[in-house]
C-alpha positions as CSV (number, residue, x, y, z in Angstrom):
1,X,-119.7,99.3,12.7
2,X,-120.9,95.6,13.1
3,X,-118.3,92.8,13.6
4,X,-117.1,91.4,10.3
5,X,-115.3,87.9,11.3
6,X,-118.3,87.0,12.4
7,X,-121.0,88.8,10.3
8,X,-122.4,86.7,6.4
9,X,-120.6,88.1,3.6
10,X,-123.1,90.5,2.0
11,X,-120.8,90.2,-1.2
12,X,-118.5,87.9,-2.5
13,X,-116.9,88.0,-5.8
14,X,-114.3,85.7,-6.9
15,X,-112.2,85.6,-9.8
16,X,-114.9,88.1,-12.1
17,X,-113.6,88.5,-15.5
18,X,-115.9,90.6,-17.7
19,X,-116.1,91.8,-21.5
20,X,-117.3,94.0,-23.7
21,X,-118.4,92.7,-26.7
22,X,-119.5,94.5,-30.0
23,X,-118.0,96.0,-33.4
24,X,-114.6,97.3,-31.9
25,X,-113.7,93.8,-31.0
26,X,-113.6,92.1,-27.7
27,X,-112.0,94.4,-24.4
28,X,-111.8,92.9,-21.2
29,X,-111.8,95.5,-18.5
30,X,-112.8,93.3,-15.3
31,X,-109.8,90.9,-15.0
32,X,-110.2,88.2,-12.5
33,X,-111.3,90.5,-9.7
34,X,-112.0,88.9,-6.4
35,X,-113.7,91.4,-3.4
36,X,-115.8,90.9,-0.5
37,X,-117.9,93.0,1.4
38,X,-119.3,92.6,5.0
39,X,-122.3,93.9,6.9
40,X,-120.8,97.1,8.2
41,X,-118.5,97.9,5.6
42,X,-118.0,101.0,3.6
43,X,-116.1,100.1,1.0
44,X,-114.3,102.5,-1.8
45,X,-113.5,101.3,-5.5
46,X,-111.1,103.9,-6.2
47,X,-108.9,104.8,-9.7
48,X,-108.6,107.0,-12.7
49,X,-111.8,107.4,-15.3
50,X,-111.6,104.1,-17.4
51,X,-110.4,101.5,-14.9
52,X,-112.8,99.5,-15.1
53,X,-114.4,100.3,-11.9
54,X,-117.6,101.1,-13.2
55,X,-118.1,98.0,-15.4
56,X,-117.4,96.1,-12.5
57,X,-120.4,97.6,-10.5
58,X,-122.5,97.0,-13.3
59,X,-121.5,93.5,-13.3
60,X,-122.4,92.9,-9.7
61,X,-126.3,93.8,-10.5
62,X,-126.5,90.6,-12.6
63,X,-128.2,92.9,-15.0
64,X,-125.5,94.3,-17.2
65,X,-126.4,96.3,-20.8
66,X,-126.1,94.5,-23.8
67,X,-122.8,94.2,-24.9
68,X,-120.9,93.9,-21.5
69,X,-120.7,90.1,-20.9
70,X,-120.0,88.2,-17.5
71,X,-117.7,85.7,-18.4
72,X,-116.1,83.5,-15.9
73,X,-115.9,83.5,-12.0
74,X,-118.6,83.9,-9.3
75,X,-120.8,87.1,-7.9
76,X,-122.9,86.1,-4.5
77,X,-125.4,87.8,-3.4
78,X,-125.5,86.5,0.4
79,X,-126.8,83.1,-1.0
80,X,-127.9,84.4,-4.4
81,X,-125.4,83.2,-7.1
82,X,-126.1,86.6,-9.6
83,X,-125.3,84.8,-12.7
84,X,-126.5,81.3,-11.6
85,X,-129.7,82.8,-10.3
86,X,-133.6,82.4,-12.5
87,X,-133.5,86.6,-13.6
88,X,-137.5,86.8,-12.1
89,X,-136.3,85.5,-8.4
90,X,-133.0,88.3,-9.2
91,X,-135.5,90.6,-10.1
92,X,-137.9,90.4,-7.3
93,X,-136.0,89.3,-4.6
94,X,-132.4,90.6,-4.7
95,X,-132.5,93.6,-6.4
96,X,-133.5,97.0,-4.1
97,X,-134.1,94.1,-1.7
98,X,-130.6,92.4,-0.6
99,X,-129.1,95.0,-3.0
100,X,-129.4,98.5,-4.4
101,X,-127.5,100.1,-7.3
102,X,-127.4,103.7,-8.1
103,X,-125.4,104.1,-11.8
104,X,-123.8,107.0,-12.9
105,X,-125.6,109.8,-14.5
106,X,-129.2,108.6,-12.6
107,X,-130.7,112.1,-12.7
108,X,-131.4,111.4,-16.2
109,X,-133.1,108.5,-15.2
110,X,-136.0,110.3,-13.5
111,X,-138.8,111.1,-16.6
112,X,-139.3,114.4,-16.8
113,X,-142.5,114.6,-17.7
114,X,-143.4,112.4,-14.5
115,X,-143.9,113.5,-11.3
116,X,-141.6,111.8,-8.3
117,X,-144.3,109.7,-7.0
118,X,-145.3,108.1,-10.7
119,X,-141.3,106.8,-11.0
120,X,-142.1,105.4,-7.6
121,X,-144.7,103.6,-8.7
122,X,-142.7,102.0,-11.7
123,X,-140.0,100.8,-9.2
124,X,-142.3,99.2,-6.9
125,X,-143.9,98.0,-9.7
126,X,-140.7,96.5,-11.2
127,X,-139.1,95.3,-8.1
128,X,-142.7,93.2,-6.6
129,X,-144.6,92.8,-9.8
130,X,-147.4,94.9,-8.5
131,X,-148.6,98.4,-7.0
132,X,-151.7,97.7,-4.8
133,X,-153.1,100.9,-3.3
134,X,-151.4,103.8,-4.6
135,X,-152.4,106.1,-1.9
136,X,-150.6,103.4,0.6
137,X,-147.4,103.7,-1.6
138,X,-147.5,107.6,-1.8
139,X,-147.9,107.0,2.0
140,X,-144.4,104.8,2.4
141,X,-142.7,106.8,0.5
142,X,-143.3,110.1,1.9
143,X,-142.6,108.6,5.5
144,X,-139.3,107.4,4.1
145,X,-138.0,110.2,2.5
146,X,-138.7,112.0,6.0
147,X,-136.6,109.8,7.8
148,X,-133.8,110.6,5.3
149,X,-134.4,114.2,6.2
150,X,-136.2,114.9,3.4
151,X,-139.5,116.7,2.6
152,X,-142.2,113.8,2.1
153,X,-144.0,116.5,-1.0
154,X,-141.1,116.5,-2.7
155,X,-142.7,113.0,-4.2
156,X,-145.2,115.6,-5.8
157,X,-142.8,117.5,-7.8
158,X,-141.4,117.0,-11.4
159,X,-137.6,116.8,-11.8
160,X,-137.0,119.7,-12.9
161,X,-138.7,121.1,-10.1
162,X,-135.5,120.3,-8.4
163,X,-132.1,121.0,-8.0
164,X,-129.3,119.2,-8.7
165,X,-128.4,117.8,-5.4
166,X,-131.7,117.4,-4.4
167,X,-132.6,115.1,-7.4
168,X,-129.1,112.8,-6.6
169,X,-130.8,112.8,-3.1
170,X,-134.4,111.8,-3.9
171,X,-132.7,109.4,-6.1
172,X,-130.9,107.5,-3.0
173,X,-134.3,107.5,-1.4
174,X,-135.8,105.8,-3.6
175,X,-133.3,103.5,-4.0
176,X,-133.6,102.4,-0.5
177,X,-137.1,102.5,-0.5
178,X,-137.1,98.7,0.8
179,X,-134.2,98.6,2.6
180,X,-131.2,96.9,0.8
181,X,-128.5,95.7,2.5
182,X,-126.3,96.9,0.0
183,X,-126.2,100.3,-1.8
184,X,-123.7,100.2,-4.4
185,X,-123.2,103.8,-5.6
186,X,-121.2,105.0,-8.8
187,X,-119.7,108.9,-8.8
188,X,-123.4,109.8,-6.8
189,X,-121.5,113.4,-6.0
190,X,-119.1,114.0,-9.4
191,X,-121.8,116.7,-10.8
192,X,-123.1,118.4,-7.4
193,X,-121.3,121.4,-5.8
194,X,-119.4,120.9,-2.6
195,X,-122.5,121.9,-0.7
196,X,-124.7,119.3,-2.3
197,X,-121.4,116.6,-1.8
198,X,-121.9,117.2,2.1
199,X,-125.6,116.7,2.1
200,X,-125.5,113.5,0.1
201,X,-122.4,112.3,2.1
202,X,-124.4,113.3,5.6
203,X,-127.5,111.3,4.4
204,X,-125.5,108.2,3.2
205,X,-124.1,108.5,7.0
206,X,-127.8,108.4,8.4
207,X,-129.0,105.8,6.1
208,X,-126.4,103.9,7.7
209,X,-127.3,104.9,11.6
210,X,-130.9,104.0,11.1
211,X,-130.0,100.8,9.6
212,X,-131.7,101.6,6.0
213,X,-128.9,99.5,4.4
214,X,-126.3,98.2,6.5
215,X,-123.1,98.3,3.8
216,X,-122.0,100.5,0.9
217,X,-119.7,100.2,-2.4
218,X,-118.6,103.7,-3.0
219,X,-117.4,103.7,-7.2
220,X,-115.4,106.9,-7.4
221,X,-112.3,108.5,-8.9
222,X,-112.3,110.9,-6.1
223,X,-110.2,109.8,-2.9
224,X,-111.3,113.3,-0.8
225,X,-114.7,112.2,-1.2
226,X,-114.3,108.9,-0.6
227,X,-112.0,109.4,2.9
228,X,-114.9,110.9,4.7
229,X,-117.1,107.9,4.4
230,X,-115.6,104.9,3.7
231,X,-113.5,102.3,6.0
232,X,-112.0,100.3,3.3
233,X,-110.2,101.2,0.4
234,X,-109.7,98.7,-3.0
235,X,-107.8,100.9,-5.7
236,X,-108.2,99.5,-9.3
237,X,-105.8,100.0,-12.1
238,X,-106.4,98.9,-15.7
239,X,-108.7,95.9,-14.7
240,X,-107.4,94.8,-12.0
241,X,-107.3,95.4,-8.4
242,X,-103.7,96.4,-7.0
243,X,-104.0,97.3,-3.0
244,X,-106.4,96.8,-0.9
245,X,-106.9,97.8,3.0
246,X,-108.3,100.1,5.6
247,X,-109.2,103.6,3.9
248,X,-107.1,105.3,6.4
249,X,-103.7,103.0,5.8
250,X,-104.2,103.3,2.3
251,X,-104.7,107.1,2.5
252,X,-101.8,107.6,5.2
253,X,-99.3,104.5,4.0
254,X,-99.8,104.2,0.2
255,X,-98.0,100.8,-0.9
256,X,-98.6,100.2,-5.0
257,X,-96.7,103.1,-6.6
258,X,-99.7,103.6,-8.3
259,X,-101.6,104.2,-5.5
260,X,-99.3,106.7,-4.3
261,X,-99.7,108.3,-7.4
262,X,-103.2,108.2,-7.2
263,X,-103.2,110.0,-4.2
264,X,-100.5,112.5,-5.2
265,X,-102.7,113.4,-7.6
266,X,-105.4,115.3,-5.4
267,X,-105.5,118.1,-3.6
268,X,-103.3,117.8,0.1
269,X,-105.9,116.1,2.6
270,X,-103.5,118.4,5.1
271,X,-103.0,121.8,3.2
272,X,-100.9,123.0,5.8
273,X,-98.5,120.5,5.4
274,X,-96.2,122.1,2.7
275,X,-94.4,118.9,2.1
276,X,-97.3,118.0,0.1
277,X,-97.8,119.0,-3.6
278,X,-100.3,118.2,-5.7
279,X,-98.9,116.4,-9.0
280,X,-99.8,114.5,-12.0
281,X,-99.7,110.8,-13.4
282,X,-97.4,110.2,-15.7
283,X,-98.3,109.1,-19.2
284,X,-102.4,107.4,-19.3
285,X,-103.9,105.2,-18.6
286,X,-103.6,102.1,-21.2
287,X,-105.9,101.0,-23.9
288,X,-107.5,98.0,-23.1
289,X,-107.0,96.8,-26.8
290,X,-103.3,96.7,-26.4
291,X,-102.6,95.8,-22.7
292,X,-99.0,96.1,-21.8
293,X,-97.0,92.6,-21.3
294,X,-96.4,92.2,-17.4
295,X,-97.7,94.5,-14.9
296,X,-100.2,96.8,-16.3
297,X,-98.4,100.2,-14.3
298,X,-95.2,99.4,-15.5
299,X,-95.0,102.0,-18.7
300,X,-95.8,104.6,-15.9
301,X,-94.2,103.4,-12.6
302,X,-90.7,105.1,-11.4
303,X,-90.1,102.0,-9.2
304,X,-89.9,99.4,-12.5
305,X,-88.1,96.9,-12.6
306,X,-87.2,94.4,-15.5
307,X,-89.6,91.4,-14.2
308,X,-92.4,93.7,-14.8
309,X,-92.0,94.1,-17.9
310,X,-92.5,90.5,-18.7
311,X,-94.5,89.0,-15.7
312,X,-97.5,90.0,-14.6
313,X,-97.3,90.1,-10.1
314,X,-99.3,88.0,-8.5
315,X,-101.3,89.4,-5.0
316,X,-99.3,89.3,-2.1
317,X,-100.6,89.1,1.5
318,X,-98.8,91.4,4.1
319,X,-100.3,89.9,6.9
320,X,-98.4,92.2,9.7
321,X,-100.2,95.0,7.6
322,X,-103.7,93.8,7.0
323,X,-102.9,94.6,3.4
324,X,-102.7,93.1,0.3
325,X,-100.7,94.4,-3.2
326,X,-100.6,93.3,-6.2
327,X,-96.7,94.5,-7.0
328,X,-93.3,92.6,-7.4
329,X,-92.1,94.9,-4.9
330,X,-93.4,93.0,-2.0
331,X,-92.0,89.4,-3.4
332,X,-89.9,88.8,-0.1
333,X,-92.4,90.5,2.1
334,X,-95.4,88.2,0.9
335,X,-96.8,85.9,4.0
């Protein structure tokens, strides 16, 4: 992996706090999260189905739908400021550019009633504010979708011409058709069988040998996915983020009782290892309408104690580890 000390950050985020906004109110499921990423990096955003982990990656696009609202803090784009940034420059010269961002449920964003190479044409369309010679297009296309070990006709197929994993795949190519530094990519495997998991994992691992984007933020719920490619791990809980630190520390030396549980809660990396079960988190995960007083775990953490009921922790720095946690059980260890 490239040198990070020395490397631009590709991503910086400081302080995001975001909102949705709408007839049920006001939620707030981005809370003041701060997270960088450097050239190189692999990064997992790991935690349960409604952290908030999604929103967040949506945020970091700088085009978020309608009634989620950036509202305080700062997203950069290498120099780009997402939010401080005219949209048409954002458009045209950040997004699938600097940065690529692959949503959940993107198979449904191919039209079915279009072949491959026509939703091509929309994208670079969108993305440079103009096609030129279509044939020339077609052209770059095919030639990149062979380099990602794909079949340059599949661009002359419909959708449903395809299967599943194959789709999520063409998908990826074409959001790397002009070479983003980073590929932000949201649960790409959560509705492809294990065979189709492996292909998509192996091509994200070439796109990243051949330089095609040089970092990635992995959005998933599930940490034996995530352990094969990523470097870093940053677990969220509830809004927040609550450890952060190398994927195999995190994985190996879980410090936030949540993220132990988190982990707990899979299927042993190590099945011979009959020390490990597989269990369940206790109680859910809670509403954002009625977050609880304190630390946000506490109604569900066996190592509570009574300052967390009434004070939030703050983010403590374990240098000797390389880590950081956001728990009141590190107060004395906190450098």
């Amino acid at each position: 992996m490239t040198e990070t000390n020395i490397s631009p950050i590709i991503l910086n985020c400081d302080n995001v706090v975001g909102q949705f906004r709408g007839p049920f109110g006001i939620i707030q499921p981005v809370n003041g999260i701060s997270l960088k990423i450097h050239p190189g990096e692999v990064v997992a955003l790991a935690g349960e189905s409604g952290c908030g982990k999604s929103t967040f990656g949506e945020l970091i696009t700088g085009s978020p739908r309608k009634i989620l609202h950036f509202i305080s803090g700062t997203i950069k784009i290498l120099d780009f400021d997402v939010y401080r940034t005219d949209p048409e420059i954002l458009r045209t010269e950040v997004k699938a550019k600097i940065i690529a961002y692959v949503p959940q449920a993107s198979l449904e964003s191919l039209n079915p009633v279009k072949r491959i190479k026509h939703f091509i044409l929309d994208v670079v369309k969108q993305r440079t504010g103009k096609i030129g010679n279509k044939n020339e297009v077609y052209q770059m296309a095919r030639d990149h979708f062979k380099r990602l070990g794909l079949k340059g006709n599949i661009i002359d197929r419909y959708p449903h011409e395809l299967s599943g994993g194959m789709k999520q795949r063409a998908v990826l190519a074409i959001s790397t058709l002009f070479n983003p530094k980073l590929l932000i990519v949201d649960e790409p495997t959560s509705a492809l069988d294990v065979s189709s998991q492996q292909l998509l994992i192996k091509m994200l691992y070439e796109m990243l040998e051949a330089k095609i984007i040089t970092s990635i933020l992995f959005i998933s719920h599930d940490i034996a996915t995530l352990r094969q490619i990523c470097t870093k791990a940053v677990i969220m809980y509830a809004g927040d983020i609550v450890e952060e630190g190398s994927m195999d520390e995190i994985i190996e030396n879980p410090l936030h009782p949540y993220t132990e549980a988190l982990i707990a809660s899979f299927v042993a990396f190590n099945p011979d290892d009959t020390r490990t079960k597989l269990k369940s988190i206790p109680g859910a995960p809670p509403d954002f309408r009625d977050i609880p007083q304190g630390c946000r775990y506490h109604p569900r953490c066996p190592e509570m104690m009574a300052i967390c009921k009434s004070e939030a922790p703050p983010i403590f720095n374990l240098q000797e580890k390389g880590r950081i946690v956001k728990c009141w059980l590190y107060k004395d260890k906190n450098v």
